[in-house]
C-alpha positions, 0 to 999 in steps of 0.5 A: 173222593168227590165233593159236591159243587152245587153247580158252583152256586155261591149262596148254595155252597155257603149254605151247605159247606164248611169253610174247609171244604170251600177252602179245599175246594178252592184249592183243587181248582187251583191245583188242577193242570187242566184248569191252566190257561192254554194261550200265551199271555198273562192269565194263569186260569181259563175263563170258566176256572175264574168263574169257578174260583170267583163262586168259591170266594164269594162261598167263602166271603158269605159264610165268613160274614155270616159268623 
């Protein structure tokens, strides 16, 4: 099943998703092995994951706030 990311644009997303399916996304990304950072250190995502979850989030937050 694919879900439409809207380019990962966090106003569009939280018009036209659910909180589930922000919330499934999220999850997904979290999930994803190729979304872990390859370089030692204290990261545990690459950067455009952390950009990604970050668009996921505030998806959330606005539709959160928006009720």
């Amino acid at each position: 099943m694919t879900t439409t990311t809207y380019g990962y644009c966090r106003t569009k997303m939280a018009d036209n998703m659910t909180v589930e399916q922000l919330e499934d996304m999220l999850q997904a990304l979290r999930d994803d092995p190729d979304n872990r950072a390859t370089a030692p250190g204290i990261h545990l995502y690459n950067p455009r994951t952390y950009k990604r979850i970050d668009n996921v989030t505030w998806a959330i937050f606005y539709k959160m706030k928006g009720r």
